[in-house]
SERO-4910 file (N, C-alpha, C, O; in steps of 0.05 Angstrom, whole numbers):
BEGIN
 pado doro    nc1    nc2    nc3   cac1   cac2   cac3    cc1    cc2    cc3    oc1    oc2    oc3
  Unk    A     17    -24      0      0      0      0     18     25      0     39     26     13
  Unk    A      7     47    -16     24     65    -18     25     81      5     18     70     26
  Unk    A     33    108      8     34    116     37     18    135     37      9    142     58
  Unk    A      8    154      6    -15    159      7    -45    145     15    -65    152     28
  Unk    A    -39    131      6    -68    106      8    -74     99     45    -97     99     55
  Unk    A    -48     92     60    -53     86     85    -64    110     93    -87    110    104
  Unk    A    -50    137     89    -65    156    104    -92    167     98   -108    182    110
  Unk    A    -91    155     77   -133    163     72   -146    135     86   -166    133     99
  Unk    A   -131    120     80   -164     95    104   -151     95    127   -154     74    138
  Unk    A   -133    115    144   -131    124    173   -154    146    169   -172    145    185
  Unk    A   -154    160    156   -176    181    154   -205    179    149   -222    195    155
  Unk    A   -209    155    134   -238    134    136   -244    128    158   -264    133    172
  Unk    A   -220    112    163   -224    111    196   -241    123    222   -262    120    234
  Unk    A   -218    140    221   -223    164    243   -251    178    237   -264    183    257
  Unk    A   -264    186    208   -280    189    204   -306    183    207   -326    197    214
  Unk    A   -303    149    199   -333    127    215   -336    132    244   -356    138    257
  Unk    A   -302    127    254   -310    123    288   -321    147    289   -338    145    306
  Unk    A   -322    169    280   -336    197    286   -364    193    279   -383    201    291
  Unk    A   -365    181    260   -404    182    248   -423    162    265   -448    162    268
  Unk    A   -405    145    275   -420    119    285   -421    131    316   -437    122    332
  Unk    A   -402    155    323   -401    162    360   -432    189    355   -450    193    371
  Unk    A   -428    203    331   -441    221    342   -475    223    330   -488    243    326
  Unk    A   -483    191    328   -508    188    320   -525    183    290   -549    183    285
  Unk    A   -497    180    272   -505    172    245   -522    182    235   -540    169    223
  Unk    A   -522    205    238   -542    224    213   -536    221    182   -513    230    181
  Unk    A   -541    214    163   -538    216    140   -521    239    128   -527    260    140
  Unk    A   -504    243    109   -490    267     97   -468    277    125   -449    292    120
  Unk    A   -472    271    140   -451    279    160   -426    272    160   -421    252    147
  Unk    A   -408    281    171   -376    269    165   -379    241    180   -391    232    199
  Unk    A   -358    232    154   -362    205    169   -372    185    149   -362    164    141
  Unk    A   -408    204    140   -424    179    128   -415    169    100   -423    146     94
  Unk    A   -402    180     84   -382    169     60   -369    138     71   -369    117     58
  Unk    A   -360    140     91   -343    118     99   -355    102    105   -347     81     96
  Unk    A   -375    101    120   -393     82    132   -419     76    105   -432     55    106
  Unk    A   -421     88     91   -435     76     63   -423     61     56   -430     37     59
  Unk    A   -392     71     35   -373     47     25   -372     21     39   -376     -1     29
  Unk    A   -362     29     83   -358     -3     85   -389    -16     77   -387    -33     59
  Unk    A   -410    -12     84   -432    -27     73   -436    -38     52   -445    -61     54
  Unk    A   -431    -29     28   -429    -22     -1   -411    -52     -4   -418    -74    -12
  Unk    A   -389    -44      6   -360    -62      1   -373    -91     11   -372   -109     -5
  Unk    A   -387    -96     41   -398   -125     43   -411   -137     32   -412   -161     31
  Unk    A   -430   -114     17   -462   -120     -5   -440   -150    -28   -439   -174    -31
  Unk    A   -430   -129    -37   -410   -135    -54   -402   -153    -48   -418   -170    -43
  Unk    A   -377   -159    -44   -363   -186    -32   -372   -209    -29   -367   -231    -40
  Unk    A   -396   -198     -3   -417   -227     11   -431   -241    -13   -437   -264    -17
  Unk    A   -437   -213    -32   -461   -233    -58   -493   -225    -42   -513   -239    -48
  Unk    A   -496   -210    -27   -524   -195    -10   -541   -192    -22   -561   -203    -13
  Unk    A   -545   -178    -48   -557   -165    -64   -573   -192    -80   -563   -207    -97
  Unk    A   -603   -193    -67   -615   -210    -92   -645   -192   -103   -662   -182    -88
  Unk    A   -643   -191   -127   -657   -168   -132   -687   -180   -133   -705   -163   -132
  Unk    A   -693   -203   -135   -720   -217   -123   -735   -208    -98   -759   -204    -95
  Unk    A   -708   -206    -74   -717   -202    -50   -688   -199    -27   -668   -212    -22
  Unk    A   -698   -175    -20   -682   -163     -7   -693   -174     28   -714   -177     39
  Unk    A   -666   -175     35   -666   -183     67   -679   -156     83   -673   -133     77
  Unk    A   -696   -165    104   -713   -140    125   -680   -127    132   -658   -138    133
  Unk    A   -687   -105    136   -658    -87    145   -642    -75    122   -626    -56    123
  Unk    A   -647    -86    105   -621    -80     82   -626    -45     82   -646    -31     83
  Unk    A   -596    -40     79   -591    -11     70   -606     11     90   -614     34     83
  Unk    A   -609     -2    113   -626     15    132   -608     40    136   -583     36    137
  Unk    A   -619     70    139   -606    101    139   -580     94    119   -557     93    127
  Unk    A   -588     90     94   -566     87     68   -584     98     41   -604     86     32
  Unk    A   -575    117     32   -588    138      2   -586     96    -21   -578     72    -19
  Unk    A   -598    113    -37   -601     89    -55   -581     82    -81   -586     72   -103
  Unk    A   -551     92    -69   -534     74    -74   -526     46    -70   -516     29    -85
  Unk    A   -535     45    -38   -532     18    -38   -550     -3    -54   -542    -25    -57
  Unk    A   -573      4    -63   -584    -10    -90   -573     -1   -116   -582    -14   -135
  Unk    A   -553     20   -124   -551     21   -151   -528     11   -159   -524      7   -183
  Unk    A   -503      5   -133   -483     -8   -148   -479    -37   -145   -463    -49   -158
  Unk    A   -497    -51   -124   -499    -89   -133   -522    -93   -154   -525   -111   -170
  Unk    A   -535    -76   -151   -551    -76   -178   -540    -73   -201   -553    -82   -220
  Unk    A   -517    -62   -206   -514    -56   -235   -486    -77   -235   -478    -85   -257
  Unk    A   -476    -82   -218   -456   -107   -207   -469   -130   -218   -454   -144   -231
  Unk    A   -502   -142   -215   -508   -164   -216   -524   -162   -241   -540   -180   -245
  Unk    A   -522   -139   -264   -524   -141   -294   -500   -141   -315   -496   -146   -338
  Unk    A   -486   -132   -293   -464   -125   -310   -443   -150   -326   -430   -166   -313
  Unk    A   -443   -151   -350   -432   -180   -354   -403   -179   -344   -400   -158   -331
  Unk    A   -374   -198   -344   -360   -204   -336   -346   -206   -361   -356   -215   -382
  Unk    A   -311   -193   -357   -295   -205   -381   -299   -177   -395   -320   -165   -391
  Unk    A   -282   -169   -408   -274   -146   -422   -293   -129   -445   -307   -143   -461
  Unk    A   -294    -99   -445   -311    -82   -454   -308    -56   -455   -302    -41   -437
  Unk    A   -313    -52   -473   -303    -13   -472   -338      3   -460   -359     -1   -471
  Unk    A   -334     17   -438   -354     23   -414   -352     39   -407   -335     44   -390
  Unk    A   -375     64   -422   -367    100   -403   -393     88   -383   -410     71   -386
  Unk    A   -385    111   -357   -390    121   -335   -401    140   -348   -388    152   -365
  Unk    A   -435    150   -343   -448    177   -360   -450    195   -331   -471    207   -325
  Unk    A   -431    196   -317   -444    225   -292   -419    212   -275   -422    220   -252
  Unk    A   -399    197   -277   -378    193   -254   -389    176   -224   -380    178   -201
  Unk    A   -408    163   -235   -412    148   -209   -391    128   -199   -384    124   -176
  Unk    A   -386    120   -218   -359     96   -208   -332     95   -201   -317     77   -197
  Unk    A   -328    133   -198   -302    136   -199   -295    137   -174   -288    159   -165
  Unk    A   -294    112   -156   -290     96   -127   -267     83   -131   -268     73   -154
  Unk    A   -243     77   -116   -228     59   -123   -237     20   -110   -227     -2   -117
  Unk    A   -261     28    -90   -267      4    -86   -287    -11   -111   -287    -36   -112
  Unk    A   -299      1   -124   -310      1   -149   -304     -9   -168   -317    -28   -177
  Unk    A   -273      6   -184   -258      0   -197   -244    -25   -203   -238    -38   -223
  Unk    A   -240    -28   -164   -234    -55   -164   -240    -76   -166   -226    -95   -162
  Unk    A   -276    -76   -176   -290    -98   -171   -284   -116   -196   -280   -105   -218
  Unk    A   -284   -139   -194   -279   -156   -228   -302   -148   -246   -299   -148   -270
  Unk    A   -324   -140   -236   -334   -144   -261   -338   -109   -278   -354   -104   -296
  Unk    A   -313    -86   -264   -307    -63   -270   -280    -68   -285   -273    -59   -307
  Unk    A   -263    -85   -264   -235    -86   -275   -223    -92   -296   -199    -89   -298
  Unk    A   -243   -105   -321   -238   -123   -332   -229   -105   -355   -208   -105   -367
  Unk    A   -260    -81   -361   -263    -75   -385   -247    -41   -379   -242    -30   -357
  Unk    A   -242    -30   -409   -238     -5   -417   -256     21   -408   -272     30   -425
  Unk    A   -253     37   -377   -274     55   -367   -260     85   -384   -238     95   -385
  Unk    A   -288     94   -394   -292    118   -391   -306    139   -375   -328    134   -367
  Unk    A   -298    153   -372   -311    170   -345   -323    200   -360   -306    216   -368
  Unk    A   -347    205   -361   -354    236   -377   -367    241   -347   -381    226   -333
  Unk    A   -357    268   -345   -375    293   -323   -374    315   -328   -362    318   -350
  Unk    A   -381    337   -318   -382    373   -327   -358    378   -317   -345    390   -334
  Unk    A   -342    375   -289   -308    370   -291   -295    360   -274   -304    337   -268
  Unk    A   -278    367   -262   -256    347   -254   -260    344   -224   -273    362   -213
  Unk    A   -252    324   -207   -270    321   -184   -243    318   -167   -227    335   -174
  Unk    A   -233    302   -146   -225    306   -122   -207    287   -138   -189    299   -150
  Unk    A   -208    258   -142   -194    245   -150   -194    230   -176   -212    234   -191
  Unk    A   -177    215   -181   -173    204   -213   -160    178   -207   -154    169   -186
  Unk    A   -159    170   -225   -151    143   -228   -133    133   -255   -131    111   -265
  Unk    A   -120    159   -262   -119    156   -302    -91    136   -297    -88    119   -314
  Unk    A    -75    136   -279    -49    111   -276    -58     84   -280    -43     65   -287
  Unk    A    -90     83   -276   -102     53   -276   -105     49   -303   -106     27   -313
  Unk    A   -108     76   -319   -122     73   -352   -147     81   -348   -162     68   -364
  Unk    A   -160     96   -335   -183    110   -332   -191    136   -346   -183    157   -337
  Unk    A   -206    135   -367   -201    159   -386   -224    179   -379   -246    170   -379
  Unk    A   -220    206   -373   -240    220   -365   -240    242   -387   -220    246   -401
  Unk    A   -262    254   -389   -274    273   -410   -293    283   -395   -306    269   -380
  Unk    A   -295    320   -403   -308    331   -387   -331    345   -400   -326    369   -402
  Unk    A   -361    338   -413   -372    348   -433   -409    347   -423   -419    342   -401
  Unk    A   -419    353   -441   -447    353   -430   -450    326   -440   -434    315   -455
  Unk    A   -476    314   -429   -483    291   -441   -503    294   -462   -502    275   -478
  Unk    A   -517    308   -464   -533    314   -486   -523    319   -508   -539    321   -525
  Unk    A   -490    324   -518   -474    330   -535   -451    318   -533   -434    334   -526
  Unk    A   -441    293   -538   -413    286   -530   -394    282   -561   -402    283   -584
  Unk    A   -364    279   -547   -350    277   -577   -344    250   -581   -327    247   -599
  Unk    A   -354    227   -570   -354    196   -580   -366    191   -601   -390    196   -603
  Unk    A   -352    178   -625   -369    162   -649   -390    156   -642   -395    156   -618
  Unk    A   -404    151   -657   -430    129   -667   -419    101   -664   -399     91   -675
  Unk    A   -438     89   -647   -433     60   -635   -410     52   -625   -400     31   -633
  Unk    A   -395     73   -600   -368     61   -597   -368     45   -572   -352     28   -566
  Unk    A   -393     54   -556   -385     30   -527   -406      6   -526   -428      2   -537
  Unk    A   -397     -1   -516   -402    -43   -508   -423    -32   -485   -446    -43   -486
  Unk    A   -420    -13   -466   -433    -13   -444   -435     20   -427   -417     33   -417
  Unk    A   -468     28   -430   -464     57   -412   -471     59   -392   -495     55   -389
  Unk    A   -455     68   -367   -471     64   -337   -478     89   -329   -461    107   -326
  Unk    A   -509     93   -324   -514    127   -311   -538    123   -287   -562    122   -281
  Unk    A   -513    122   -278   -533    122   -243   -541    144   -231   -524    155   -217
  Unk    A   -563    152   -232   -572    172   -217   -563    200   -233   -563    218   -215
  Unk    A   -558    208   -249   -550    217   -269   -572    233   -284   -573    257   -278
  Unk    A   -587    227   -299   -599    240   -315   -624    257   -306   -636    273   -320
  Unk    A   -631    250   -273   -647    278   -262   -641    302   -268   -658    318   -275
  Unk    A   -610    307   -264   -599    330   -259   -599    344   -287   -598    369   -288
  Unk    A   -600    329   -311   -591    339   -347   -612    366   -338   -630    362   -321
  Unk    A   -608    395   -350   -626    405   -359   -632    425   -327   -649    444   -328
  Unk    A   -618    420   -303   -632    435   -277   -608    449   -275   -592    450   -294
  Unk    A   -605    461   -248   -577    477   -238   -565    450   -223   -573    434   -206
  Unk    A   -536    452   -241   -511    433   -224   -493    456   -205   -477    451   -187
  Unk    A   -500    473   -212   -476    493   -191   -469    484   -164   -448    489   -153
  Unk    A   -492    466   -151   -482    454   -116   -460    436   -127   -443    428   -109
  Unk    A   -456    425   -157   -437    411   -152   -409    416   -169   -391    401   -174
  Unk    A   -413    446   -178   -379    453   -187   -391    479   -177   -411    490   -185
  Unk    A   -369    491   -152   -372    520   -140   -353    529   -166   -334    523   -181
  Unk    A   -378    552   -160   -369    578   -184   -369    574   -218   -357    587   -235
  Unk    A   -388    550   -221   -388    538   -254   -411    553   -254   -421    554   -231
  Unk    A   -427    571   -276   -445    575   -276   -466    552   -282   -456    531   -289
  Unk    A   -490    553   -280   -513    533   -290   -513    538   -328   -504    556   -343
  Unk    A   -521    523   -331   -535    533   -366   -564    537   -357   -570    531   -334
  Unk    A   -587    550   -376   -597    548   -378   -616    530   -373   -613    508   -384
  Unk    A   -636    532   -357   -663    516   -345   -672    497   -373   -686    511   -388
  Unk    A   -667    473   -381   -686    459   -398   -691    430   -388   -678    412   -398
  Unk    A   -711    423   -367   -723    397   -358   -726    373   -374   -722    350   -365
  Unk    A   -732    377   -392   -745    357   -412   -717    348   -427   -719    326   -437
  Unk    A   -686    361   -431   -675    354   -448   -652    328   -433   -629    321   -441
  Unk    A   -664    319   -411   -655    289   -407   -661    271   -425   -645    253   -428
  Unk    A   -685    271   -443   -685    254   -461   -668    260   -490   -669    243   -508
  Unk    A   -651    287   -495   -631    298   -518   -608    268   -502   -601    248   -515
  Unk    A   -602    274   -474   -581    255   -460   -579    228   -469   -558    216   -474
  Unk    A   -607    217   -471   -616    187   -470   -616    181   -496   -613    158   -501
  Unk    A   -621    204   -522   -613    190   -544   -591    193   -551   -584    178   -569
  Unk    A   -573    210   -542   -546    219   -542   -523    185   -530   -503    175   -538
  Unk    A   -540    180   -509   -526    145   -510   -535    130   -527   -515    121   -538
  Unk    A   -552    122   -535   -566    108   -548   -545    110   -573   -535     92   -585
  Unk    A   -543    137   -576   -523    133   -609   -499    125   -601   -490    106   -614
  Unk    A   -481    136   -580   -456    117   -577   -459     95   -574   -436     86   -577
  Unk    A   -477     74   -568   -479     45   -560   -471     38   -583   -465     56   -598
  Unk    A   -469     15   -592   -465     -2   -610   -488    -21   -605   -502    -24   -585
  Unk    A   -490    -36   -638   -522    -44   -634   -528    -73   -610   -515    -93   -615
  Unk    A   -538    -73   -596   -538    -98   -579   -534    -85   -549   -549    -91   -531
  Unk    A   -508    -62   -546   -504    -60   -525   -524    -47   -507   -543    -36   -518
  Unk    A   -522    -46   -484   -536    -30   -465   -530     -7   -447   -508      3   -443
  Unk    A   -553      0   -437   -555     25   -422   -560     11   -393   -576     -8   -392
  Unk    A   -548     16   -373   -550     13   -340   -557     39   -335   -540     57   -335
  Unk    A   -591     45   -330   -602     69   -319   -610     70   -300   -633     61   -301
  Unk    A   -601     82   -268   -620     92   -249   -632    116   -247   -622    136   -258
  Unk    A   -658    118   -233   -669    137   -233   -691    150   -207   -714    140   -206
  Unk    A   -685    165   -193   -708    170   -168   -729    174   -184   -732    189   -204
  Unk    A   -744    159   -173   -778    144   -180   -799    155   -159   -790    154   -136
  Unk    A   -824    164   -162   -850    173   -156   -862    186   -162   -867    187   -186
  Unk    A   -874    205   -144   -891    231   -152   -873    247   -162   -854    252   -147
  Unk    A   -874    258   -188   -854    281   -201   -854    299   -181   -874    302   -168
  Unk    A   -833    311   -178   -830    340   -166   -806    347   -173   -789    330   -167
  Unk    A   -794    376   -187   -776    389   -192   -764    399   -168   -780    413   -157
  Unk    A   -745    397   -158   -731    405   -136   -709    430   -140   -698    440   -121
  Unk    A   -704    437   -166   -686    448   -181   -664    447   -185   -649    463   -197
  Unk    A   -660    422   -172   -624    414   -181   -618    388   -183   -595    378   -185
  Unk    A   -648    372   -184   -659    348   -194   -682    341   -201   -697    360   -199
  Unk    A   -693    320   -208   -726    317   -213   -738    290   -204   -732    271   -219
  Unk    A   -749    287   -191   -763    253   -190   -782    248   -208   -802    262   -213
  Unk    A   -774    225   -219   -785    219   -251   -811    209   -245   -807    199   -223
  Unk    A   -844    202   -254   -862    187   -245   -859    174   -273   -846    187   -290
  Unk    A   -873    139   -282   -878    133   -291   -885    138   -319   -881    121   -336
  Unk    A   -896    161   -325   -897    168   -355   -873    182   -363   -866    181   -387
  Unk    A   -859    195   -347   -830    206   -354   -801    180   -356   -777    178   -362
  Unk    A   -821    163   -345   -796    134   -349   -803    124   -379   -787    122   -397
  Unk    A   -829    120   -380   -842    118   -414   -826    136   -424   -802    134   -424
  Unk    A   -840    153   -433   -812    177   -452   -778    173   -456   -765    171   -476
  Unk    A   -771    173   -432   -747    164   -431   -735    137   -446   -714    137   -459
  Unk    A   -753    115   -442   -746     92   -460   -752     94   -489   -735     87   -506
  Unk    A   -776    102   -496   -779    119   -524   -758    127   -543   -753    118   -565
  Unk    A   -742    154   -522   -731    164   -532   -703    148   -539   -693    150   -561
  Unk    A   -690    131   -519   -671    118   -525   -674     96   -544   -656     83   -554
  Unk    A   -708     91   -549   -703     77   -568   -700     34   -559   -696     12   -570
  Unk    A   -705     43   -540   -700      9   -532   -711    -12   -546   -736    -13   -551
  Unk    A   -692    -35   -555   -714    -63   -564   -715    -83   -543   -729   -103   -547
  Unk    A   -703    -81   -522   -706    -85   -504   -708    -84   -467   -687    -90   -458
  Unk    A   -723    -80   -452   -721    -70   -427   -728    -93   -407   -743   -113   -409
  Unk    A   -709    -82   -382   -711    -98   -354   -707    -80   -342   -686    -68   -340
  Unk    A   -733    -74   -328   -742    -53   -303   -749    -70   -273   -764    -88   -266
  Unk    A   -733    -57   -261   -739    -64   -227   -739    -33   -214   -725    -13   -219
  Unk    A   -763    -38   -195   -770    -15   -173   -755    -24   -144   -757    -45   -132
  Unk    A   -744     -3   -138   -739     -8    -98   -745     10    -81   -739     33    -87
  Unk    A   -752      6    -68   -763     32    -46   -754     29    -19   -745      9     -8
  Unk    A   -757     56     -7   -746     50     22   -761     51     38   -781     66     35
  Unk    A   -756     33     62   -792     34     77   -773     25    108   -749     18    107
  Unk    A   -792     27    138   -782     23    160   -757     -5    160   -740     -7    178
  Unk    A   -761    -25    132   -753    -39    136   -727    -44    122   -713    -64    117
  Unk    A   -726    -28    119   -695    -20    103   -708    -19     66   -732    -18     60
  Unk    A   -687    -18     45   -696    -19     21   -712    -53     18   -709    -74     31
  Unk    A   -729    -46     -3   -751    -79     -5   -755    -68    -33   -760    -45    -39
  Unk    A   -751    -92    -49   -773    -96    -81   -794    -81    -83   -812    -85    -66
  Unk    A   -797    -68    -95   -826    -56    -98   -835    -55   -137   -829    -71   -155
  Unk    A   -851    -32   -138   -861    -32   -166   -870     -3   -168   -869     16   -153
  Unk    A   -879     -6   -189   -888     21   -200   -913     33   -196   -919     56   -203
  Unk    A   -929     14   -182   -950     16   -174   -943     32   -150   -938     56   -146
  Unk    A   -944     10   -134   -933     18    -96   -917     46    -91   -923     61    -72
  Unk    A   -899     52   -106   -876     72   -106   -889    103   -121   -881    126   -117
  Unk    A   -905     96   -135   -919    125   -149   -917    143   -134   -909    164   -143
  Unk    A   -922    141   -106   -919    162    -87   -890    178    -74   -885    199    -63
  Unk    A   -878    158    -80   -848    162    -68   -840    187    -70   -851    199    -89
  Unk    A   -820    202    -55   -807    227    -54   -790    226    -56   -781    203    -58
  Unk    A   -771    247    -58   -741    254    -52   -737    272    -23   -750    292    -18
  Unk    A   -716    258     -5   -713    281     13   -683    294     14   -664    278     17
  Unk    A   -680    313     11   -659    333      5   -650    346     39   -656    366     52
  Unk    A   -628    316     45   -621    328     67   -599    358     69   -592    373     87
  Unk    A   -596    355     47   -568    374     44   -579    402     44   -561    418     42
  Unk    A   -611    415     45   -621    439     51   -622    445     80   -625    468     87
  Unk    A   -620    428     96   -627    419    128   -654    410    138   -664    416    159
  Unk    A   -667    391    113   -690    388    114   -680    367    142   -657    359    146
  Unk    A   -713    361    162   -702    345    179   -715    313    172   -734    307    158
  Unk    A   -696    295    189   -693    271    184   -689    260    201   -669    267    214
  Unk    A   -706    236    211   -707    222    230   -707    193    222   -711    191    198
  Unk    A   -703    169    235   -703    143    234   -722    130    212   -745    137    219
  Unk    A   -723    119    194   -742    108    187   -759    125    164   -777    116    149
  Unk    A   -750    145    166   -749    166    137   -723    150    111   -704    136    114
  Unk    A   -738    165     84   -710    160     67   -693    184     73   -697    205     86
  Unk    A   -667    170     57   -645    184     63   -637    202     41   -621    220     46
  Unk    A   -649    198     12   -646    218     -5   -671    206    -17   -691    211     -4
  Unk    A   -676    188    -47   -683    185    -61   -710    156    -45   -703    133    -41
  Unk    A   -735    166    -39   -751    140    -32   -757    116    -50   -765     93    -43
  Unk    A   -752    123    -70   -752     96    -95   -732    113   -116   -727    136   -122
  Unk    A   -721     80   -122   -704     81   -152   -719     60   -174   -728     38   -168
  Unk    A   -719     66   -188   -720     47   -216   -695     48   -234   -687     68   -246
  Unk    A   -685     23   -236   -668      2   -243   -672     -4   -270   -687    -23   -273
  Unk    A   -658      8   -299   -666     -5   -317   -641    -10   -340   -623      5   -348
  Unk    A   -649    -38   -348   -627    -34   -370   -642    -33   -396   -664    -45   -396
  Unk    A   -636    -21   -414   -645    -17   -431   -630    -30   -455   -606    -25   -453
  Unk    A   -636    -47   -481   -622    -59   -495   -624    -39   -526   -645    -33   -537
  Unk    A   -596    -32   -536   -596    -17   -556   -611    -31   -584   -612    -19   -605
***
């Protein structure tokens, strides 16, 4: 281990023991670390069955912990050229997983973030998604987790001092045919998405059911596999599109308040791959 590396998981460390002493609020220091170790067991153990989720799972955990064994347990195995559409994966516990390690990652975001990985062969590009400079049909595989709420709202909470563009809601689906053309024919789309009652939040959107229609439309799919999950007292559980219509987003990061047994960001995701 390098000697950079020891001193960041002393600093994970010290971090958890801080989140786990002073009451595990969500978004608080700390809770990065204590997600990953979770994340990292999901993983490993093989936890994740998307039939049916164990009572407790992912209890006070945002709905990452469903979007990366989820896209872990579609993801095929063995070598592939694979953008990242919003930088979700750029984790080094991630990276490391076999069924990441194998293939050729591209990474597209609006810009450059805390860390990189390009010594591994990690290729990053910094562009809109509704407009990118990849050929026609060049990847095997696109992963956009949680990603395409934001196309079209204000990103400024997440580059200080970037201006916003221009307000356009609807042009997540310019995004979704915008992969659709880099795919190559066969390959797929790995899409998450916060799922229920629409509501614009302004620096994201929760999609309801006819805005998931559109979306697949637009990309064009000949084929789809959709799963719903929701978060409920009993940690995340299977759900559907029915049950979840109602679901919200809670935006702890305004100081909205949050107590036990509430979600932690996103109350349902929908899970979809889409076949080009």
């Amino acid at each position: 281990m390098m000697p950079g590396q020891a001193l960041q998981k002393a600093s994970e460390r010290l971090k958890l023991a801080w989140f786990l002493a002073s009451g595990k609020r969500p978004f608080s220091t700390g809770y990065g670390a204590y997600k990953e170790e979770h994340i990292r067991a999901v993983l490993e153990r093989g936890e994740f069955h998307a039939d049916k989720l164990p009572a407790g799972y992912g209890l006070d955990l945002d709905e990452r912990i469903i979007e990366y064994p989820w896209l872990m347990s579609h993801l095929p195995p063995g070598p592939g050229l694979l953008l990242d559409a919003g930088s979700a994966l750029n984790f080094r516990f991630l990276l490391d997983f076999p069924a990441l390690a194998a293939k050729t990652i591209h990474i597209c975001t609006l810009a450059p973030e805390r860390q990189s990985f390009w010594r591994r062969g990690i290729s990053y590009t910094f562009q809109d998604l509704r407009r990118t400079c990849f050929r026609e049909a060049f990847f095997d595989h696109v992963v956009s987790l949680s990603t395409v709420e934001h196309i079209g709202l204000d990103n400024g909470r997440f580059y200080t001092g970037q201006s916003s563009s221009p307000r356009n809601p609807a042009s997540h689906l310019d995004a979704l045919r915008e992969m659709a053309r880099i795919l190559q024919p066969g390959g797929r789309l790995y899409l998450t998405i916060p799922y229920g009652h629409h509501f614009d939040h302004g620096w994201l959107q929760v999609f309801d059911a006819a805005m998931l229609d559109r979306g697949v439309q637009a990309f064009g799919a000949r084929d789809v596999v959709e799963q719903v999950f929701r978060y409920t007292t009993a940690g995340w559980q299977v759900s559907d599109r029915a049950d979840a219509a109602e679901a919200a987003y809670v935006d702890l990061h305004t100081g909205a308040r949050w107590r036990r047994g509430l979600a932690v960001a996103a109350e349902s995701v929908a899970c979809l791959v889409l076949t080009r």
